[in-house]
PDB file of N, CA, C, O and CB in Angstrom:
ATOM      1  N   UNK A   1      36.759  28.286 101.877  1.00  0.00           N
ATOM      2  CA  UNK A   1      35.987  29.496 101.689  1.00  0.00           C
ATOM      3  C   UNK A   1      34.874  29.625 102.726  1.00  0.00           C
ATOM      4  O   UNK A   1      34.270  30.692 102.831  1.00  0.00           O
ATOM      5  CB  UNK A   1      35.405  29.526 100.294  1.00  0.00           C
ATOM      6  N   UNK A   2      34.614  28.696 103.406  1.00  0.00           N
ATOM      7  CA  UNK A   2      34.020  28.924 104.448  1.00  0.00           C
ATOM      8  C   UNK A   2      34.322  30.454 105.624  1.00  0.00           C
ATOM      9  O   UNK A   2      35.342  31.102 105.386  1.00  0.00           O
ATOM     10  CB  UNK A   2      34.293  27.634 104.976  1.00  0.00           C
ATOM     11  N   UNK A   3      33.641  30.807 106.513  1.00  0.00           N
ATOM     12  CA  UNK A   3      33.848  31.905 107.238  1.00  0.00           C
ATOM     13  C   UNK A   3      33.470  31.213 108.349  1.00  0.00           C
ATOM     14  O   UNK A   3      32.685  30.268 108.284  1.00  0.00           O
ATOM     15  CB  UNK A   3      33.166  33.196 106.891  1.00  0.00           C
ATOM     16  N   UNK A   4      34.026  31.653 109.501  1.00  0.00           N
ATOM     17  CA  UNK A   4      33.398  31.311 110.819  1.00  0.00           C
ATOM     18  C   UNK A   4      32.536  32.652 111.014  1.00  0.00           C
ATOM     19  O   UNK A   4      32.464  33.768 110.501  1.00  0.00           O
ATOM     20  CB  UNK A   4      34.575  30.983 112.124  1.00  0.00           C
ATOM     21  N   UNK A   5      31.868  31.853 112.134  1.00  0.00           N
ATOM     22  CA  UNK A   5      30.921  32.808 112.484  1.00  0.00           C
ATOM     23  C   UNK A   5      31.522  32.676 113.974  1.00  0.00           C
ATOM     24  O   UNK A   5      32.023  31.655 114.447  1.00  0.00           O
ATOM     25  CB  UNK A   5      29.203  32.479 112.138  1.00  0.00           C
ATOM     26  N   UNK A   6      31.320  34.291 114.804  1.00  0.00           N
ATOM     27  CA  UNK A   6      31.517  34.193 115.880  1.00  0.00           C
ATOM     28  C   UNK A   6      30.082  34.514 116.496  1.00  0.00           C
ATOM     29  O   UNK A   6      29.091  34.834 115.840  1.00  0.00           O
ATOM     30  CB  UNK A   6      32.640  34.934 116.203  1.00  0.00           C
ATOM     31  N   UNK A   7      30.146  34.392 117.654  1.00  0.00           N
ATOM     32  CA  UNK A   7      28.520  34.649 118.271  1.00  0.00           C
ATOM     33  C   UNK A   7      29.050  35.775 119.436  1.00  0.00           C
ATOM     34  O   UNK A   7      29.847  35.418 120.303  1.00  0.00           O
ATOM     35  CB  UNK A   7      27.541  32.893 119.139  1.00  0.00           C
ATOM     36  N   UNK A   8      28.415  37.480 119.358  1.00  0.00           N
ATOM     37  CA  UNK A   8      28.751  38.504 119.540  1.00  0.00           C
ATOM     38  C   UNK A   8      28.659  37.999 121.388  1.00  0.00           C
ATOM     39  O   UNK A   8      28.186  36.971 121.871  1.00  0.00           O
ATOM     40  CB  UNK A   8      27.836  39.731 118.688  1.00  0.00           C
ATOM     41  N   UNK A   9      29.170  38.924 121.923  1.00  0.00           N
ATOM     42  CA  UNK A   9      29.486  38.970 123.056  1.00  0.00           C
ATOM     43  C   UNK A   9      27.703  39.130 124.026  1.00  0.00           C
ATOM     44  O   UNK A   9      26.747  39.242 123.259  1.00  0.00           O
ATOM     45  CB  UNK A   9      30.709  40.264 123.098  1.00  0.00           C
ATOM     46  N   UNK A  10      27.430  39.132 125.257  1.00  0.00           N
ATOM     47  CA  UNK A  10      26.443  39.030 126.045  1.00  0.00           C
ATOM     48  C   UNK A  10      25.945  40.544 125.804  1.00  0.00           C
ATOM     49  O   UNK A  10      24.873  40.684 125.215  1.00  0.00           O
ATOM     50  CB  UNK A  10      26.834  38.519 127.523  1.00  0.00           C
ATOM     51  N   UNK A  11      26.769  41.871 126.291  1.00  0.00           N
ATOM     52  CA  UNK A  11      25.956  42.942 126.239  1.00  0.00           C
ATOM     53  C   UNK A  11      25.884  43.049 124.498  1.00  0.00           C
ATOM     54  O   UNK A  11      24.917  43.784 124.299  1.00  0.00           O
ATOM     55  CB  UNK A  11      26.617  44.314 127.156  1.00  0.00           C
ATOM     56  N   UNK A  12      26.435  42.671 123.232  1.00  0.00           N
ATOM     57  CA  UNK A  12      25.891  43.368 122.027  1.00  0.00           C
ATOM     58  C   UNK A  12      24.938  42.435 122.202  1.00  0.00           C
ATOM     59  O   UNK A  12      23.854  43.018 122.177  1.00  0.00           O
ATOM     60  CB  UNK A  12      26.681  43.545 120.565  1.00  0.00           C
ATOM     61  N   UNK A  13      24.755  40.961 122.411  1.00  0.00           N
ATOM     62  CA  UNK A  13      23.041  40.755 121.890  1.00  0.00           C
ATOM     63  C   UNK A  13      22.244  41.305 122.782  1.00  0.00           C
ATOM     64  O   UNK A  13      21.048  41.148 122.535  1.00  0.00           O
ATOM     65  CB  UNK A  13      22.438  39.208 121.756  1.00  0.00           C
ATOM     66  N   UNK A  14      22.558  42.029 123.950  1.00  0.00           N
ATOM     67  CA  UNK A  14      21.628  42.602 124.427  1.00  0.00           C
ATOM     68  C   UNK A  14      21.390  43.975 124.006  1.00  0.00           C
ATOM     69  O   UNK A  14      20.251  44.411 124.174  1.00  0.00           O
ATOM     70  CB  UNK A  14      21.750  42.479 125.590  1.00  0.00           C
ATOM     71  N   UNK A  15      22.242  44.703 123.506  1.00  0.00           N
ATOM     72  CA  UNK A  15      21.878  45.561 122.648  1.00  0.00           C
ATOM     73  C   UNK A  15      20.903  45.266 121.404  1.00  0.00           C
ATOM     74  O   UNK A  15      19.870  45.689 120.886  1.00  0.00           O
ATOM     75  CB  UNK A  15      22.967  45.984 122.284  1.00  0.00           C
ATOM     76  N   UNK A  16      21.692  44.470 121.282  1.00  0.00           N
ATOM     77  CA  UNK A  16      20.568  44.123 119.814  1.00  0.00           C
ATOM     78  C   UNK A  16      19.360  43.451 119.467  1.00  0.00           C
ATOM     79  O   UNK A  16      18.797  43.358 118.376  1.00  0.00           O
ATOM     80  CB  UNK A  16      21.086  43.483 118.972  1.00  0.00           C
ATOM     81  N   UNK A  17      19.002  42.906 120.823  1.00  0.00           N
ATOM     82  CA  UNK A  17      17.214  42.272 120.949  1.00  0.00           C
ATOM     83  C   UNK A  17      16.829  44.051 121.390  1.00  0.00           C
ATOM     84  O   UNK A  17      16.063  44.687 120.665  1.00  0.00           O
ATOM     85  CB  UNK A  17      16.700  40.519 122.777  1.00  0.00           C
ATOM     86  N   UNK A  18      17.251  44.478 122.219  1.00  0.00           N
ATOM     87  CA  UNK A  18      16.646  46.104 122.498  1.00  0.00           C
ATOM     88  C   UNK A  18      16.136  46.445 121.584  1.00  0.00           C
ATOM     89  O   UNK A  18      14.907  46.473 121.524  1.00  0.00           O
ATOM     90  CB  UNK A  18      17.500  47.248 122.789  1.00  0.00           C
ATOM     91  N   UNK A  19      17.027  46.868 120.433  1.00  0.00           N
ATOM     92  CA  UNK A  19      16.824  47.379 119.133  1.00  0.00           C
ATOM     93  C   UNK A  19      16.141  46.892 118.655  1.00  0.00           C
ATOM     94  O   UNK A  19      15.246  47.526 118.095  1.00  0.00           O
ATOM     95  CB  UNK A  19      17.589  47.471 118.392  1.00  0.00           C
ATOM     96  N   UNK A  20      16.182  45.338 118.602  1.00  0.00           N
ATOM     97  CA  UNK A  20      14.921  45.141 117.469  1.00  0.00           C
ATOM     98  C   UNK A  20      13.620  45.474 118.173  1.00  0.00           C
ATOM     99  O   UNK A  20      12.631  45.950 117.617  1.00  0.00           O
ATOM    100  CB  UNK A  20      14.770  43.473 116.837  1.00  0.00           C
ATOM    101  N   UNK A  21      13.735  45.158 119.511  1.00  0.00           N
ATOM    102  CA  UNK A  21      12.151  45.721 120.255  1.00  0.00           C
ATOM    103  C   UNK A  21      12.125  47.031 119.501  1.00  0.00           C
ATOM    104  O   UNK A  21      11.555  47.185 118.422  1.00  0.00           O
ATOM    105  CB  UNK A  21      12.081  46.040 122.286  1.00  0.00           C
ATOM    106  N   UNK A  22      12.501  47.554 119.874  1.00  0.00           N
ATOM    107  CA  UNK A  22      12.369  48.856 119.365  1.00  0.00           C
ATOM    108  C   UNK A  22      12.090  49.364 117.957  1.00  0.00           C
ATOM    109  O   UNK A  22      11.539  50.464 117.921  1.00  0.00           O
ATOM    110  CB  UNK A  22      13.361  49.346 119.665  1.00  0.00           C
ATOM    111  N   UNK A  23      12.346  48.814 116.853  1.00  0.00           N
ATOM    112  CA  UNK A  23      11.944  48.842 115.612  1.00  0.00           C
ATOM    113  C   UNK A  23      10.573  48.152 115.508  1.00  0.00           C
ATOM    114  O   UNK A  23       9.610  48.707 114.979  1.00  0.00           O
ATOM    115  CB  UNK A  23      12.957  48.264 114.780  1.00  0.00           C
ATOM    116  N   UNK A  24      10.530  46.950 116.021  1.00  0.00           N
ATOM    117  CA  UNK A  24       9.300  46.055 116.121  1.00  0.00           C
ATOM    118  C   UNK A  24       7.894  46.791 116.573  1.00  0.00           C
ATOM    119  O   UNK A  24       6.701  46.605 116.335  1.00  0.00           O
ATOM    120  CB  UNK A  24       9.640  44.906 117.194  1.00  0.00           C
ATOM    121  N   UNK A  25       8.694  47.756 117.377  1.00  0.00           N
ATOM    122  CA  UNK A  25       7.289  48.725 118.092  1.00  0.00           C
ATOM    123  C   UNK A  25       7.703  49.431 117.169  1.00  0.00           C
ATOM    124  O   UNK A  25       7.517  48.542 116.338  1.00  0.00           O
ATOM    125  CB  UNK A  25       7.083  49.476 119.808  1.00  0.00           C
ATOM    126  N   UNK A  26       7.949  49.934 116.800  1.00  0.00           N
ATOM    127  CA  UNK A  26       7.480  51.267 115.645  1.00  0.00           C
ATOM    128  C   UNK A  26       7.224  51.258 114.005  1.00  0.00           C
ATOM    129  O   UNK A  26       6.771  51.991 113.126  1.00  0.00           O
ATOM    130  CB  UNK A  26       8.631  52.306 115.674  1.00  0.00           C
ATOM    131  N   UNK A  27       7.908  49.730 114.201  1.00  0.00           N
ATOM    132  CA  UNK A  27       6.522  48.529 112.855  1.00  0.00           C
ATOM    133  C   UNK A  27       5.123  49.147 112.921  1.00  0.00           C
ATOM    134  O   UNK A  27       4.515  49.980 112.249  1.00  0.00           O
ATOM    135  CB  UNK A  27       6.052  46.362 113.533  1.00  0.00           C
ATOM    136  N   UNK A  28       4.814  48.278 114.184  1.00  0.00           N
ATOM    137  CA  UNK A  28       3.863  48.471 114.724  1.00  0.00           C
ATOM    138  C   UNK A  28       3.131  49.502 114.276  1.00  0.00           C
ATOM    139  O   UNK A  28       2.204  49.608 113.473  1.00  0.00           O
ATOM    140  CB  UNK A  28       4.093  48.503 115.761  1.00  0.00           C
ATOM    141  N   UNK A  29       3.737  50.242 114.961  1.00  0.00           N
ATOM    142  CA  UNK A  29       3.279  51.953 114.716  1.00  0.00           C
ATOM    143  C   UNK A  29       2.445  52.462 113.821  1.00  0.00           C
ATOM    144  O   UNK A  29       1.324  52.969 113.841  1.00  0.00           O
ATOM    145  CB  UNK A  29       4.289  52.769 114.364  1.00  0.00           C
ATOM    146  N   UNK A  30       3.895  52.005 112.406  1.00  0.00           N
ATOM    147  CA  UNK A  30       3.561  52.312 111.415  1.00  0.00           C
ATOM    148  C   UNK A  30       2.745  51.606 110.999  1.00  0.00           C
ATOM    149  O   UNK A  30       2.576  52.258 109.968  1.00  0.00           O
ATOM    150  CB  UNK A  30       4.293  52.477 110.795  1.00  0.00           C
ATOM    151  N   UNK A  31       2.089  50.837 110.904  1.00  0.00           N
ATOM    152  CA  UNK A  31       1.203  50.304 110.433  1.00  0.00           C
ATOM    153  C   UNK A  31      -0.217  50.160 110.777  1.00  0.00           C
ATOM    154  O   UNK A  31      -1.161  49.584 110.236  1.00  0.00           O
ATOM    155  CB  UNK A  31       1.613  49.511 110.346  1.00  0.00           C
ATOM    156  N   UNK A  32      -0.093  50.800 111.748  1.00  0.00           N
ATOM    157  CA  UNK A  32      -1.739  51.140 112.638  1.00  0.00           C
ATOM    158  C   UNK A  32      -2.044  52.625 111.572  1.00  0.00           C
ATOM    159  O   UNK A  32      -2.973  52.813 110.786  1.00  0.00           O
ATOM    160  CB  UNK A  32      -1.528  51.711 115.083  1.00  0.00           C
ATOM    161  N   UNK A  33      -0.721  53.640 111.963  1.00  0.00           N
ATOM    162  CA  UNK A  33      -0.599  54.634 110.946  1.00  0.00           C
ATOM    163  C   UNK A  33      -1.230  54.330 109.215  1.00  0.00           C
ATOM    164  O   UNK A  33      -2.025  55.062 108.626  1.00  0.00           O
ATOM    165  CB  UNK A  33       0.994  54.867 110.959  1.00  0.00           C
ATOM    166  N   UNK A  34      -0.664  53.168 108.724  1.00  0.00           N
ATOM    167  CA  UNK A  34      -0.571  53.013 107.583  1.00  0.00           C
ATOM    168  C   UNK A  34      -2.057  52.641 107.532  1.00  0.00           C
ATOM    169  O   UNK A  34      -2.802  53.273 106.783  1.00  0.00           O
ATOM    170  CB  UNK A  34       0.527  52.135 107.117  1.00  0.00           C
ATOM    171  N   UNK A  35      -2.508  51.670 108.275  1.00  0.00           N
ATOM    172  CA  UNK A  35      -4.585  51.639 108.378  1.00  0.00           C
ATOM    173  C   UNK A  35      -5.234  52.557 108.461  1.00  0.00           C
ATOM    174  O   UNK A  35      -6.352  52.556 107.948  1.00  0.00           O
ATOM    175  CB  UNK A  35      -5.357  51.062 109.513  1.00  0.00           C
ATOM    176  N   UNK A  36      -4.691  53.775 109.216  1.00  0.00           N
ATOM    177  CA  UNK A  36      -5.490  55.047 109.368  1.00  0.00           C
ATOM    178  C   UNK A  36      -5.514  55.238 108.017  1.00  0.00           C
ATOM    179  O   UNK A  36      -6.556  54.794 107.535  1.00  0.00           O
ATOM    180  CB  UNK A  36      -4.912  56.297 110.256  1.00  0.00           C
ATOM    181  N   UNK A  37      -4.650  55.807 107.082  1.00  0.00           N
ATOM    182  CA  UNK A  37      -4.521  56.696 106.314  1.00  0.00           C
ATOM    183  C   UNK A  37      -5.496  56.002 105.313  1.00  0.00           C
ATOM    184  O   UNK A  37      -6.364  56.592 104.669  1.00  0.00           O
ATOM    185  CB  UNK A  37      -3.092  57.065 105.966  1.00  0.00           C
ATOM    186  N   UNK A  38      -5.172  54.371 105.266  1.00  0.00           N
ATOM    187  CA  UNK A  38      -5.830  53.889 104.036  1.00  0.00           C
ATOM    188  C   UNK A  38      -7.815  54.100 104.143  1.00  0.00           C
ATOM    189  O   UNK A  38      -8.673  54.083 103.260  1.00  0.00           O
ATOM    190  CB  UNK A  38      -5.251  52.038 103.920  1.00  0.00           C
ATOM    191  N   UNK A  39      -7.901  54.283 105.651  1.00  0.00           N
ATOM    192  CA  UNK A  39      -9.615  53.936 106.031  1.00  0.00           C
ATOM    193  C   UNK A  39      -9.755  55.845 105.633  1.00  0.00           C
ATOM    194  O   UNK A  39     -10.549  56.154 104.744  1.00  0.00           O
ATOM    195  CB  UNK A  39     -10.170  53.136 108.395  1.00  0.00           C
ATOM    196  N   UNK A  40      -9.175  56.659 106.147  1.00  0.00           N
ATOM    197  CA  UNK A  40      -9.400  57.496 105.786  1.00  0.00           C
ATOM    198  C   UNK A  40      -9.591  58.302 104.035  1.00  0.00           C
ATOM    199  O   UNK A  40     -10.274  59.289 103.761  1.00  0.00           O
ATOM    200  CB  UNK A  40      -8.741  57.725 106.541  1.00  0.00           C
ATOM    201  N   UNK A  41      -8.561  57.304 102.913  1.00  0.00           N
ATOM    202  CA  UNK A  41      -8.585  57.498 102.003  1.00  0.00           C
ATOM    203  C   UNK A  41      -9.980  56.435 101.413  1.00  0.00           C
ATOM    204  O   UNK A  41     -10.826  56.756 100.578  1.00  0.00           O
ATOM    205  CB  UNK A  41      -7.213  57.450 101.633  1.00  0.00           C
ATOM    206  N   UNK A  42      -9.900  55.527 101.926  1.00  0.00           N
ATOM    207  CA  UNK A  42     -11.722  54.901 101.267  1.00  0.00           C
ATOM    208  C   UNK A  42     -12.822  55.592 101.742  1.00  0.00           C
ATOM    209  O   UNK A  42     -13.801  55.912 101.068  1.00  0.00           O
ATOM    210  CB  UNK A  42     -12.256  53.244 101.771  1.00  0.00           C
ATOM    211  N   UNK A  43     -12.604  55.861 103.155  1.00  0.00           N
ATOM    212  CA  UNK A  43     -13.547  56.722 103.220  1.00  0.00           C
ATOM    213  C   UNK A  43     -14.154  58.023 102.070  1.00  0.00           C
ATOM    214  O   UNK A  43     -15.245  58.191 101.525  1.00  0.00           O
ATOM    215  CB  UNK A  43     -13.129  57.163 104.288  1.00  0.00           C
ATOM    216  N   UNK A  44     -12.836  58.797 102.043  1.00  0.00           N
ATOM    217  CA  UNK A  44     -13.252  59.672 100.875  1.00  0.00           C
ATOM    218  C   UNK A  44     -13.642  59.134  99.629  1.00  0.00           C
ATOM    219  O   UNK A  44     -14.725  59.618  99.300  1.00  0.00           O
ATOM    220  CB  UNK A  44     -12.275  60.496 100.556  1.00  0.00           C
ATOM    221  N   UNK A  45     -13.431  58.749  99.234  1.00  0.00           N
ATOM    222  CA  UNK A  45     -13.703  57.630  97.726  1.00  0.00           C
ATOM    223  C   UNK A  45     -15.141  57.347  98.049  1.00  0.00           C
ATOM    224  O   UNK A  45     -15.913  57.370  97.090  1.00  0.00           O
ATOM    225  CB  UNK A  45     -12.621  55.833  97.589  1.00  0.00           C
ATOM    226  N   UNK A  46     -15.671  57.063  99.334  1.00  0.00           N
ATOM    227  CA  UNK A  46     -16.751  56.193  99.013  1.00  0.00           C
ATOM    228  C   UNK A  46     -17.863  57.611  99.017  1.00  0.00           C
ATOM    229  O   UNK A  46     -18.913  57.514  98.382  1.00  0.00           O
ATOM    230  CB  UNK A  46     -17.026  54.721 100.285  1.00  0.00           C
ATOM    231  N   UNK A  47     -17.625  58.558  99.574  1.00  0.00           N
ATOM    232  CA  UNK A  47     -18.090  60.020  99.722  1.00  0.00           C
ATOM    233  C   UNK A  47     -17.998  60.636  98.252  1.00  0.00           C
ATOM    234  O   UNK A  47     -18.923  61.211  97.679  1.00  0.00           O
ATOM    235  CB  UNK A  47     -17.098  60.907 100.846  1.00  0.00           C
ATOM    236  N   UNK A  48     -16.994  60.463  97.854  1.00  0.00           N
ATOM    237  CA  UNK A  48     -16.686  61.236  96.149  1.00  0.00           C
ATOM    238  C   UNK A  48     -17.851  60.084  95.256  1.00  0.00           C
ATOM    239  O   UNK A  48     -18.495  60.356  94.243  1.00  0.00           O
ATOM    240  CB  UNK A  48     -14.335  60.980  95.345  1.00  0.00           C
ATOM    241  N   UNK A  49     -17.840  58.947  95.921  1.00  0.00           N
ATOM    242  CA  UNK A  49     -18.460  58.092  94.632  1.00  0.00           C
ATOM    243  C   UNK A  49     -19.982  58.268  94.998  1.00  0.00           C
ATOM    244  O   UNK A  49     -20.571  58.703  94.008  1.00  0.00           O
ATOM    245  CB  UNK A  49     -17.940  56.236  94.524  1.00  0.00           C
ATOM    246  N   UNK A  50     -20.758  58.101  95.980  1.00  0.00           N
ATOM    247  CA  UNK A  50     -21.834  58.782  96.538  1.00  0.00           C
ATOM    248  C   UNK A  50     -22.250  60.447  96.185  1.00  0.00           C
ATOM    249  O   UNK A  50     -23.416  60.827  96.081  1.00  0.00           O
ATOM    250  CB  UNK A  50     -21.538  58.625  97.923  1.00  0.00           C
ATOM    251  N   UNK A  51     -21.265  61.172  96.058  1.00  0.00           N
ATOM    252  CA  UNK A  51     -21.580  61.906  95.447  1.00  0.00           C
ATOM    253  C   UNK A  51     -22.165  62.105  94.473  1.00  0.00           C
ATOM    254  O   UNK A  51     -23.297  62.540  94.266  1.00  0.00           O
ATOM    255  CB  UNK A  51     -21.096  62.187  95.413  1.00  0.00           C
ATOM    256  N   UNK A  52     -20.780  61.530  93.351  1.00  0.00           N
ATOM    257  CA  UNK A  52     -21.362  61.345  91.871  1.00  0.00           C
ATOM    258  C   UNK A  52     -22.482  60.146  91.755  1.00  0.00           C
ATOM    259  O   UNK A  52     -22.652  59.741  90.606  1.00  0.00           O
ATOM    260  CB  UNK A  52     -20.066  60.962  90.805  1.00  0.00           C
ATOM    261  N   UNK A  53     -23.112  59.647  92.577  1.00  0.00           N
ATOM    262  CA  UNK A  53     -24.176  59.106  92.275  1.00  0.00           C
ATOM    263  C   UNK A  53     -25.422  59.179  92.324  1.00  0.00           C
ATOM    264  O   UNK A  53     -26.262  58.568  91.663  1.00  0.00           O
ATOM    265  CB  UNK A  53     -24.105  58.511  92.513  1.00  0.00           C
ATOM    266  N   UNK A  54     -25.632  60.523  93.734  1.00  0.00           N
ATOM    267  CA  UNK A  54     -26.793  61.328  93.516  1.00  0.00           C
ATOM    268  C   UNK A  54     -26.700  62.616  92.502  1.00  0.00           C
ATOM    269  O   UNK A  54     -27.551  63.492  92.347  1.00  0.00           O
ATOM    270  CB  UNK A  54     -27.192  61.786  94.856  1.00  0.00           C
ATOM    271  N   UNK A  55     -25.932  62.536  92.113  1.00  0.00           N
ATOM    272  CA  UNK A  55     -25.565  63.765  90.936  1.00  0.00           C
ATOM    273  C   UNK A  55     -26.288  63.128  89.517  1.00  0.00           C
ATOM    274  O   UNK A  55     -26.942  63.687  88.637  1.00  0.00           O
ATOM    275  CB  UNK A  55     -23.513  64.007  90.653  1.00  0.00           C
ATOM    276  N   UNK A  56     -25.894  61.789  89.692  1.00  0.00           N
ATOM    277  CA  UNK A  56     -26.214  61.323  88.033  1.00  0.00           C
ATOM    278  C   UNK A  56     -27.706  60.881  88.280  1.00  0.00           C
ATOM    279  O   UNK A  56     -28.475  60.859  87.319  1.00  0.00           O
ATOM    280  CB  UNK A  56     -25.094  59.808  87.279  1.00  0.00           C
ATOM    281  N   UNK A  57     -28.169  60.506  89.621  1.00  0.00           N
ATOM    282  CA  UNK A  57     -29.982  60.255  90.092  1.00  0.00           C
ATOM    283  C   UNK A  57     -30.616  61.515  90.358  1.00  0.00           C
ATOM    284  O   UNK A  57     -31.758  61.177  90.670  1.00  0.00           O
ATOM    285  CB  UNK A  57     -30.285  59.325  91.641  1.00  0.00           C
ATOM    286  N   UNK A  58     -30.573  62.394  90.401  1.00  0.00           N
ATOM    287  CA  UNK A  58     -30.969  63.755  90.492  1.00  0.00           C
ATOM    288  C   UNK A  58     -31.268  63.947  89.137  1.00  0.00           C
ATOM    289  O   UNK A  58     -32.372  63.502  88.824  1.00  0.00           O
ATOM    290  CB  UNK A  58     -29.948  64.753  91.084  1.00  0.00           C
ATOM    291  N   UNK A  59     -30.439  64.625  87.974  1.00  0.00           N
ATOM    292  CA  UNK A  59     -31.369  64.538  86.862  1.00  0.00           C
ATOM    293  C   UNK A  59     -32.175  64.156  85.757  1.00  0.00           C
ATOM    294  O   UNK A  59     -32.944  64.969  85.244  1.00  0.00           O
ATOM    295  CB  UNK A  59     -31.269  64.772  86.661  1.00  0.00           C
TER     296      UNK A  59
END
């Protein structure tokens, strides 16, 4: 029950380190993306919570 494994020819692994570069950078990407969104969403939070906190020291 064993399977052999063959080891793909010279141009598919060179296709296929390409590709992963290529996903690897747009990991990347996403995840610089994915920091924006989160700094931008604490940001608001910390603005909404500042809010309500001169709201409740005010009267």
């Amino acid at each position: 029950m064993t399977e052999s494994f063959k080891i793909p020819d010279e141009q598919t692994r060179k296709n296929s380190v390409e590709n992963l570069k290529k996903v690897s950078q747009r990991l990347d990407i996403l995840g610089l993306e994915m920091d924006e969104l989160l700094a931008a969403i604490e940001a608001k939070l910390r603005c909404q919570r500042r809010e309500c906190l001169e709201r409740k020291y005010q009267h």
